[in-house]
Backbone as CSV, one residue per row, in Angstrom:
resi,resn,N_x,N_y,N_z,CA_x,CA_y,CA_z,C_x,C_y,C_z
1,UNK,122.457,63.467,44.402,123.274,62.337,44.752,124.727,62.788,44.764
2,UNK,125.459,62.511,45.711,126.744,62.415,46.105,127.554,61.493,45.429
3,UNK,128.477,61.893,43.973,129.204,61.164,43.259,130.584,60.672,44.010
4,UNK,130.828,61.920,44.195,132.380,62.495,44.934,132.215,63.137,46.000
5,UNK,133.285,63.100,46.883,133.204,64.079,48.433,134.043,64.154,48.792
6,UNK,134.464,65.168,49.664,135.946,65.684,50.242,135.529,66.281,51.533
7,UNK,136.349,66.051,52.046,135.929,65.822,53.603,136.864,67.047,54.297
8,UNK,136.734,68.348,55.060,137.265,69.093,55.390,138.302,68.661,55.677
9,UNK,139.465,69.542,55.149,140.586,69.188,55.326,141.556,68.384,54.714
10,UNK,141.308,67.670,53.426,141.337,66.561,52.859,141.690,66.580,51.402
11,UNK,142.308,65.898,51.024,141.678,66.054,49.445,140.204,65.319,49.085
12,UNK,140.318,65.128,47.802,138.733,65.090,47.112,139.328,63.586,46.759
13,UNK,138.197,62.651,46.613,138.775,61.232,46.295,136.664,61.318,45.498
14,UNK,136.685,60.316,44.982,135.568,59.813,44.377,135.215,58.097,44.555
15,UNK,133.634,58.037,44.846,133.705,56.738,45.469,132.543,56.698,44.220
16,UNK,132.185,54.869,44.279,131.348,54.555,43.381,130.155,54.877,43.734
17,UNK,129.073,54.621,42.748,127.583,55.018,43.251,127.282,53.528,43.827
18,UNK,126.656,53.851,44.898,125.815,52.805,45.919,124.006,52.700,45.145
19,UNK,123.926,52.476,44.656,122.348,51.921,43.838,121.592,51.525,45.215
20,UNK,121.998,50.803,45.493,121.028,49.558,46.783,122.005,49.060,48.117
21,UNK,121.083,49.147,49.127,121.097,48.742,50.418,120.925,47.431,50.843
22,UNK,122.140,46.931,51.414,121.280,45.310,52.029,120.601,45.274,53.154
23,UNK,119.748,44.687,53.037,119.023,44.270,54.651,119.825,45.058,55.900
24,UNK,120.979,44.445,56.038,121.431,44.514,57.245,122.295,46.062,56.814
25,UNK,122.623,46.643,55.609,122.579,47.928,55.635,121.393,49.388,55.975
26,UNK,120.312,48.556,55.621,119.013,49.585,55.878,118.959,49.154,57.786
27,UNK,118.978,48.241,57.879,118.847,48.180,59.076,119.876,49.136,59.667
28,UNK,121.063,49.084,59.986,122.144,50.205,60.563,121.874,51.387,60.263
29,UNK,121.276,51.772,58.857,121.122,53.549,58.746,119.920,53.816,59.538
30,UNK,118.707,52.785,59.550,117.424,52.797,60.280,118.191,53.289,62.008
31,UNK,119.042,52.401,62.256,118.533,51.682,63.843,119.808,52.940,64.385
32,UNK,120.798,53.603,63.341,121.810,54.762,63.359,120.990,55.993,63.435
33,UNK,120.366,56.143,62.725,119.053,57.654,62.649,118.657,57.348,63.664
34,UNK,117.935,56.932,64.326,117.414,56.763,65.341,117.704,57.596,66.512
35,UNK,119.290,57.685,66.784,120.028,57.765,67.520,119.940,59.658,67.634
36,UNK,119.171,59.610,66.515,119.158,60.942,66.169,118.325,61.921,66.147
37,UNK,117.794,63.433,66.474,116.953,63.982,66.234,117.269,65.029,64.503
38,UNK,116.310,64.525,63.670,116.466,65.505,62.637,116.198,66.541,62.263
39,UNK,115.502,67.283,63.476,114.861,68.682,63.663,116.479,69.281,64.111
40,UNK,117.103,69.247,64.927,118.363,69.445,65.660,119.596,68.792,65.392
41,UNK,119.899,68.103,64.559,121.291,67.726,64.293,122.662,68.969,64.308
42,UNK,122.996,68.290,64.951,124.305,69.023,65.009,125.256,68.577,64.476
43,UNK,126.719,69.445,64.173,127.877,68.945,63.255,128.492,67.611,64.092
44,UNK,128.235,67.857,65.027,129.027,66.493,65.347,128.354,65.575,65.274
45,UNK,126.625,65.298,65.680,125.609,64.572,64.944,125.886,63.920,63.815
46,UNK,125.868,64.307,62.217,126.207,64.801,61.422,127.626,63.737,60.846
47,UNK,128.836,64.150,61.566,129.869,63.423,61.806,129.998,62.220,61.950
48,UNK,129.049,62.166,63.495,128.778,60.696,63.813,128.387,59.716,62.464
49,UNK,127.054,60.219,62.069,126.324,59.473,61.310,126.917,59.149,59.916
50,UNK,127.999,59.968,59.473,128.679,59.706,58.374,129.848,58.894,58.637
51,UNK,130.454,59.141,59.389,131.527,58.406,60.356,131.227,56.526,60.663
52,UNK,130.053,56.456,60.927,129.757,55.137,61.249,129.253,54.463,60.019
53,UNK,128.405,55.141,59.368,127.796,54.890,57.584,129.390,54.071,57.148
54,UNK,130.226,55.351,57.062,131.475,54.750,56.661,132.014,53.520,56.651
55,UNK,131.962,53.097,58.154,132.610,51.966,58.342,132.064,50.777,58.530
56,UNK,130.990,51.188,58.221,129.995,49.811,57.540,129.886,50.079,56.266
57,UNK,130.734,50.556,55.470,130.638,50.062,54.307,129.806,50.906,52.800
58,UNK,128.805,51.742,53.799,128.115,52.681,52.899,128.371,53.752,52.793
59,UNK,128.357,53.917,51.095,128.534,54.946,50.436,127.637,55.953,49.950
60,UNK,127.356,57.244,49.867,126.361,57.793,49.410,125.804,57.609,48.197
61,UNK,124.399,57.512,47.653,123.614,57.490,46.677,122.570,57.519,47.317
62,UNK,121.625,57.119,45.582,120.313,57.210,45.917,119.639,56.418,46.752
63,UNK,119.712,55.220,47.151,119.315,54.340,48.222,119.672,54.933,49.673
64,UNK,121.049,55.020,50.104,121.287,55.743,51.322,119.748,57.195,51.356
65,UNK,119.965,57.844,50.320,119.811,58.661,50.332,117.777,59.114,50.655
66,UNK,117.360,57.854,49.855,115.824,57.317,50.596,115.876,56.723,51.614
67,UNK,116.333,55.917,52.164,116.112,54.873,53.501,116.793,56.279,54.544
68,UNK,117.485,57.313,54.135,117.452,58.330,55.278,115.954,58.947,55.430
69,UNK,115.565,59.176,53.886,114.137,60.432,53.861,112.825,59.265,54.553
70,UNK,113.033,58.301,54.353,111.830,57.578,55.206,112.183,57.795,56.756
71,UNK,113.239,57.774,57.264,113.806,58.103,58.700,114.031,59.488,59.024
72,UNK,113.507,60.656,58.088,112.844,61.635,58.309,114.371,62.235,58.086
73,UNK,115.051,61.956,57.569,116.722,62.792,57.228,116.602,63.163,55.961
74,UNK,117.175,64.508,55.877,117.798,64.870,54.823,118.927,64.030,53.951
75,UNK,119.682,63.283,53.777,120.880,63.177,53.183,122.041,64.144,53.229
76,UNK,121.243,65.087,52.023,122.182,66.650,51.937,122.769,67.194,52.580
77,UNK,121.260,67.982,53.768,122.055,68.150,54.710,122.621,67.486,56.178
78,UNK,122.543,66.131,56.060,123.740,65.587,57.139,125.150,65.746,56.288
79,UNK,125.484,65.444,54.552,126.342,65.425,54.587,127.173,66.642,54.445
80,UNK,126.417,68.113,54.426,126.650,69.325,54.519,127.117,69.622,56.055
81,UNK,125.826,69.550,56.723,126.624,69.122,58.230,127.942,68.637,59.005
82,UNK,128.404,67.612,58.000,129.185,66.724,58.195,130.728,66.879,57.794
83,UNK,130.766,68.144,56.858,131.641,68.845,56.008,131.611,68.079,54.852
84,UNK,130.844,67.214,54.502,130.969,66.877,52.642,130.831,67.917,51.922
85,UNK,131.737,67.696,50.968,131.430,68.554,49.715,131.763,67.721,48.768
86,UNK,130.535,68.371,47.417,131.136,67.371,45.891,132.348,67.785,45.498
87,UNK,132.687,66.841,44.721,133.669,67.706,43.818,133.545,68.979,43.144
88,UNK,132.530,68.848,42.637,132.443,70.212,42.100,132.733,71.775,43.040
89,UNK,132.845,71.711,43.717,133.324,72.619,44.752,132.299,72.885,46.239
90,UNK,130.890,72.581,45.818,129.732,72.776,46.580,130.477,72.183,47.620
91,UNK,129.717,73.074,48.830,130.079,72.205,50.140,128.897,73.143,51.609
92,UNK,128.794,72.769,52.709,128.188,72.812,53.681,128.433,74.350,53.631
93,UNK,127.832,75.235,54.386,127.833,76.774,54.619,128.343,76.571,56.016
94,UNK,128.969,77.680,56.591,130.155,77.657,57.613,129.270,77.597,59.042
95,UNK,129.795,77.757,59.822,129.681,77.133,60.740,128.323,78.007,61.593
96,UNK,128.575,79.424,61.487,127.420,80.662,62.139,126.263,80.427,61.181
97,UNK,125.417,78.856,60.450,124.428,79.409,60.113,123.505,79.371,61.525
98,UNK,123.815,78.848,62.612,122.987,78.795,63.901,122.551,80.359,64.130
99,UNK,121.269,80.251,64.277,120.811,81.509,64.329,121.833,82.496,65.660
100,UNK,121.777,82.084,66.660,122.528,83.037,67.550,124.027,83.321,67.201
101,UNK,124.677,82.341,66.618,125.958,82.567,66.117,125.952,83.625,65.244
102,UNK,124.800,83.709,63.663,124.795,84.642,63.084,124.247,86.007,63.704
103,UNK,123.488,85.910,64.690,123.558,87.101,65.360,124.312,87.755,65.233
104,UNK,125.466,87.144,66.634,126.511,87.124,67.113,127.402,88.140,66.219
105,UNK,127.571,87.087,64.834,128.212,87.979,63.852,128.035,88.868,63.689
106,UNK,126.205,89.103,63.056,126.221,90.671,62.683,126.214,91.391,63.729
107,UNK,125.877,91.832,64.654,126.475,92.584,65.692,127.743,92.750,66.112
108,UNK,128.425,91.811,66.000,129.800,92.352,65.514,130.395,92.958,64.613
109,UNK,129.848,92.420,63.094,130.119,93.333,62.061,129.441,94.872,62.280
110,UNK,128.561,94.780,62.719,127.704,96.555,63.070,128.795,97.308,64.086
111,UNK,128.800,96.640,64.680,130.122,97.070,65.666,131.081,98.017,64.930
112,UNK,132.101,96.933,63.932,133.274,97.743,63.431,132.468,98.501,62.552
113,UNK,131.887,98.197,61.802,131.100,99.333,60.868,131.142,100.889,61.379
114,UNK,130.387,100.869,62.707,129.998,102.010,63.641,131.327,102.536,63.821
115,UNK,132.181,101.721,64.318,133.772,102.932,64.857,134.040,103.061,63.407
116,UNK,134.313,102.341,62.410,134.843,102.884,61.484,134.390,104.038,60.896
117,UNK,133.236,104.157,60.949,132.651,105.169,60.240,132.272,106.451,60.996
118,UNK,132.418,106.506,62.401,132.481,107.269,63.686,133.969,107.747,63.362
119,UNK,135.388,107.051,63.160,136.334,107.768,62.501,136.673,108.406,61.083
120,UNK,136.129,108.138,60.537,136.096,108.820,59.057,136.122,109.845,58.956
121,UNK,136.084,110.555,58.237,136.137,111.919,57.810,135.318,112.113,56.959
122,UNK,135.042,111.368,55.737,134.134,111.054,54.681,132.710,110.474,55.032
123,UNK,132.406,109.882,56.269,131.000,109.479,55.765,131.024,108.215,55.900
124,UNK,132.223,107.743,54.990,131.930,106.308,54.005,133.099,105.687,54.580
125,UNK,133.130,103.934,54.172,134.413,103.001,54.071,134.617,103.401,52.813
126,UNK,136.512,102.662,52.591,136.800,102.662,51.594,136.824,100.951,51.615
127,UNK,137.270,100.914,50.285,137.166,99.095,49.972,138.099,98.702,50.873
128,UNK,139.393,98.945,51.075,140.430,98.590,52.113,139.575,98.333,53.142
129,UNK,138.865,99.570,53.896,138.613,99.582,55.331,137.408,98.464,55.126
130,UNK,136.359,98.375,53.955,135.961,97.058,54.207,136.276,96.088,54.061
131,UNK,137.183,95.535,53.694,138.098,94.668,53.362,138.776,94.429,54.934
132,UNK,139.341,95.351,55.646,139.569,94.937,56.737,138.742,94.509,57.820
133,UNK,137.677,95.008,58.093,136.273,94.803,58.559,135.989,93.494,58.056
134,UNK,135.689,93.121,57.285,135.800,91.730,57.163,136.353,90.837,57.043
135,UNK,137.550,90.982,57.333,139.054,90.057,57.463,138.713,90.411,58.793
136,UNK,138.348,90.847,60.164,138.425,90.760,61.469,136.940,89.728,61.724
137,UNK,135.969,89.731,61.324,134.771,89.386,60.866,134.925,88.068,60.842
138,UNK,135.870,87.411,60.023,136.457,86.156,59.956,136.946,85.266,60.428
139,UNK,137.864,85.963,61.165,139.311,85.808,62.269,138.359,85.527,63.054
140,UNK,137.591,86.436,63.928,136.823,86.307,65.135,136.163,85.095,65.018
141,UNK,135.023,84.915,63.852,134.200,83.995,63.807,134.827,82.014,63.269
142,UNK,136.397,82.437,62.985,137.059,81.147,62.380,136.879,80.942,61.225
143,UNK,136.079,82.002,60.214,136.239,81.572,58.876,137.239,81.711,58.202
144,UNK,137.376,81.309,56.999,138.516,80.977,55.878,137.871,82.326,54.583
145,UNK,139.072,82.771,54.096,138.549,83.715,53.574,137.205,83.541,52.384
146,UNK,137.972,82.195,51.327,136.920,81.618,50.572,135.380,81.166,51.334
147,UNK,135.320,81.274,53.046,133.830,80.838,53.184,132.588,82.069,52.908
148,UNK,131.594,81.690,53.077,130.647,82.645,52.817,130.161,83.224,54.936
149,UNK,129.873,83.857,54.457,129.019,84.177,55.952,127.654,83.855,56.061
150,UNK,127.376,83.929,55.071,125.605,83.344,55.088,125.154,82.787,53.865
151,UNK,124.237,81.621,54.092,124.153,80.057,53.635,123.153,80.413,52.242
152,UNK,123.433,81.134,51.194,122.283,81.963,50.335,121.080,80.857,49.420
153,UNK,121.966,79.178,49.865,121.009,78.858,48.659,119.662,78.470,49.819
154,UNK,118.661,78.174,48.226,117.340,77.807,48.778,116.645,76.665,47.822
């Protein structure tokens, strides 16, 4: 359950827990999912659906959080999708977990790997040269240095 959330870009604010849904709230998250495929959601998907939740009024908990899983949604991850994060620092994994994007990446990272180490003299990187290798890694792909490149939990 989602106590607190901070919304990319944002500070962190904390909302109350939502216990229960009214009628005409289950109805909007019902007749809102809908709108949706949950095999394929996308961030802006995602957006939407938190975006409109919003302005009707609902807040995340455990109720939102069943009347999604009967409509075949995660919760989690729409609001991971969506850029929520708790307070506690947790938040969505960046943007290349799409399989071709992470491709994308590592073949790029293999890339500089290869010249770098095609110029060497040694064999090896040093921490610098990986350190730079993945500061280009970043840049290219739009991450922030604090993001991860790949999504480790399970």
């Amino acid at each position: 359950m989602i106590d607190s959330v901070t919304m990319e870009n944002s500070s962190t604010f904390s909302l109350p827990k939502q216990d229960s849904l009214n009628e005409q709230q289950q109805l909007l998250v019902t007749e809102t999912l809908k709108q949706f495929d949950a095999d394929s959601l996308s961030e802006q998907d995602a957006l939407a659906i938190v975006e409109q939740f919003s302005q009707a009024g609902i807040r995340p908990g455990k109720a939102l959080a069943q009347t999604m899983a009967i409509a075949g949604f995660d919760a989690a991850v729409v609001g991971e999708l969506a850029g929520v994060k708790r307070k506690n620092g947790l938040q969505k994994p960046p943007a290349p977990q799409h399989r071709q994007e992470l491709g994308s990446m590592v073949d790029y990272l293999a890339q500089l790997m290869k010249e770098k180490l095609s110029a060497s003299e040694t064999g090896s990187l040093t921490d610098d040269e990986k350190q730079a290798i993945l500061s280009q890694v970043l840049e290219k792909f739009g991450l922030e240095d604090h993001d991860s490149i790949i999504n480790t939990r399970v």
